[in-house]
C-alpha positions in Angstrom: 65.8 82.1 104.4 68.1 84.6 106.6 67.5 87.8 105.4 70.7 90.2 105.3 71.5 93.7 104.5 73.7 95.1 102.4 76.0 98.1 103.4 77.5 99.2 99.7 80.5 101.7 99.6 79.4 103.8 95.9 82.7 104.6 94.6 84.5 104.2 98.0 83.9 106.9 100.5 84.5 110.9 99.2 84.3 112.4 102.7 88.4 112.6 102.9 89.6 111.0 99.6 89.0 111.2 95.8 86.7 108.5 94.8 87.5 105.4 93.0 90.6 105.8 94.6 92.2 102.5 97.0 92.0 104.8 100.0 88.4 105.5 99.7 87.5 102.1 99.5 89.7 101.1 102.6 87.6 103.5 104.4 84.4 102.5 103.0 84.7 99.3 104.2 86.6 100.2 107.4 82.9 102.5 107.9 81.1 99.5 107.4 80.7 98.3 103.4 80.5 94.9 103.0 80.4 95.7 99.1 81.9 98.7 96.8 81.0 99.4 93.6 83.5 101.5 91.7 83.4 102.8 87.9 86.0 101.7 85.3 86.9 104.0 82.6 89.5 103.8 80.0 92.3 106.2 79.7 92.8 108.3 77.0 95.9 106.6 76.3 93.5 103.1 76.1 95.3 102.3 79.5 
């Protein structure tokens, strides 16, 4: 079995962007991240 790694972007990148934000994980994966976990949250307004 071909062992491979896993590069995983937490919440995108926060060096120059807010995280959990499209931008971050652009970079993220741009930096390497073949993966990105993010954290989904409802709004107050249940949005």
């Amino acid at each position: 079995m071909k062992k491979i790694s896993l590069f995983i972007g937490h919440r995108g990148t926060i060096v120059d962007y807010d995280e959990n934000t499209l931008e971050a994980f652009d970079i993220a994966i741009k930096a390497g991240a073949n993966c990105i976990e993010l954290d989904v949250r409802r709004t107050k307004d249940r949005k």
